[in-house]
N, C-alpha and C positions, 0 to 999 in steps of 0.2 A: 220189483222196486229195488235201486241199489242204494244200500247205505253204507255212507263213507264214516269212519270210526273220528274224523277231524268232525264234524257235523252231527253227530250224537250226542244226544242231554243226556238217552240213561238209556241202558239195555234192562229190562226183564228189575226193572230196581221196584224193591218193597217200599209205598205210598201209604203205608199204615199210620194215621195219628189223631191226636187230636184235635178239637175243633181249633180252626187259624187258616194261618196262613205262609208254606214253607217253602224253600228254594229247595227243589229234584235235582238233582245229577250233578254233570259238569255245563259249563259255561263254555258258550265260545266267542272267543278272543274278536273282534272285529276290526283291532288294530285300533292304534291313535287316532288315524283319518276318520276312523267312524262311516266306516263301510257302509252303501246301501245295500244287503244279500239280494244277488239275485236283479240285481237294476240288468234290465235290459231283459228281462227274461225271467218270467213266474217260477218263484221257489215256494214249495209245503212246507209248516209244520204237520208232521204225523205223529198223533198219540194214541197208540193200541195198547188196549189191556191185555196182560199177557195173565194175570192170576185174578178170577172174581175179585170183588169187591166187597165185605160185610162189613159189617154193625149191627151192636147192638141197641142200638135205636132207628131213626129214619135221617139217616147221614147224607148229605148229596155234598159233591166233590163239582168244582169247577178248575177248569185249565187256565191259565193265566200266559201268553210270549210276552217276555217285559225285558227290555233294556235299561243300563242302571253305567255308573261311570267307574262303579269298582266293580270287583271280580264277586264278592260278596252281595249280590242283589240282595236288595232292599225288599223286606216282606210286610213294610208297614203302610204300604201306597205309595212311598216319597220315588219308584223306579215310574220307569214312562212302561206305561202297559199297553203293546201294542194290538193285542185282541185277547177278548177275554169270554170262554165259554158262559152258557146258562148253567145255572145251578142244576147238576145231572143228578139223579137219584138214584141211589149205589144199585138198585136193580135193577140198571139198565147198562152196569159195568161188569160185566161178563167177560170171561174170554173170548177174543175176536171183535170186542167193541171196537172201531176204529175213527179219529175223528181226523179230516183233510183240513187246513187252514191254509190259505195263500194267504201269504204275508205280505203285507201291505206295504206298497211302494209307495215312491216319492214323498213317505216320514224321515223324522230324525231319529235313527236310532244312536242308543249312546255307545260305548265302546264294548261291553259286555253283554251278551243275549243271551237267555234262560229261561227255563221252563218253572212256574210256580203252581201250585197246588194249593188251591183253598177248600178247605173243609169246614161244613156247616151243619148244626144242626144236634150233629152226635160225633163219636171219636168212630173212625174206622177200625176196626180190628185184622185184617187181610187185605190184599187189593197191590196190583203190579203195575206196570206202564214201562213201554220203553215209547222215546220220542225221540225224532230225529228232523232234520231236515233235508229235502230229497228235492232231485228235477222231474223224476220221471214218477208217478204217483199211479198206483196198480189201486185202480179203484172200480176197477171190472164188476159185474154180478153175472153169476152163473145162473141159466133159468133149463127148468126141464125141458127135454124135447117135447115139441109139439106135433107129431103124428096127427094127421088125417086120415 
């Protein structure tokens, strides 16, 4: 999978907090025109946990791609949220979690695109992710040899 450092929300960045809802990383810029990413040709979000995920309660964390017309994404609903994960329960955010999203064509997105982070339930106490957007998505499984 190649990722380009212009196309990255956040490498290996700590996701640890309270319960809410918060803007990860950096943003990317889509221009005034308000770019379609990717028209003419399927672009991913990829969000891989790169460090467990705990709490001390039973916390579940959902992904949010949301477009917003400042740079500052809006974390109170008022940004356009263009997919948004099921509510994941932090023991199922392991290292090598990894989640594929093709982003959805023919919307409007607004000038700024970023990744948001809702947490529910409990406060996280650990927990990483880097996300990026990519062309070529390594979404392979390795299976044992099967000998006869």
């Amino acid at each position: 999978m190649i990722m380009d450092k212009n196309t990255t929300f956040c490498d290996a960045l700590a996701v640890d907090s309270a319960a809410g809802t918060t803007l990860e990383g950096d943003v990317i810029d889509l221009g005034a025109a308000s770019l379609n990413p990717g028209a003419g040709q399927p672009i991913y979000l990829v969000v891989q946990v790169t460090e467990a995920f705990t709490s001390g309660g039973s916390a579940t964390v959902a992904f949010v791609l949301a477009s917003d017309a400042q740079a500052a994404i809006a974390t109170n609903g008022a940004a356009t949220e263009h997919y948004i994960t099921e509510a994941i329960p932090i023991a199922s955010l392991v290292v090598g979690y990894k989640r594929v999203i093709a982003l959805p064509q023919g919307v409007n997105y607004e000038r700024y695109l970023g990744v948001l982070v809702t947490t529910a339930a409990a406060t996280t106490t650990a927990g990483s992710i880097s996300a990026f957007l990519t062309w070529d998505v390594q979404n392979n499984r390795s299976y044992p040899d099967s000998v006869n």
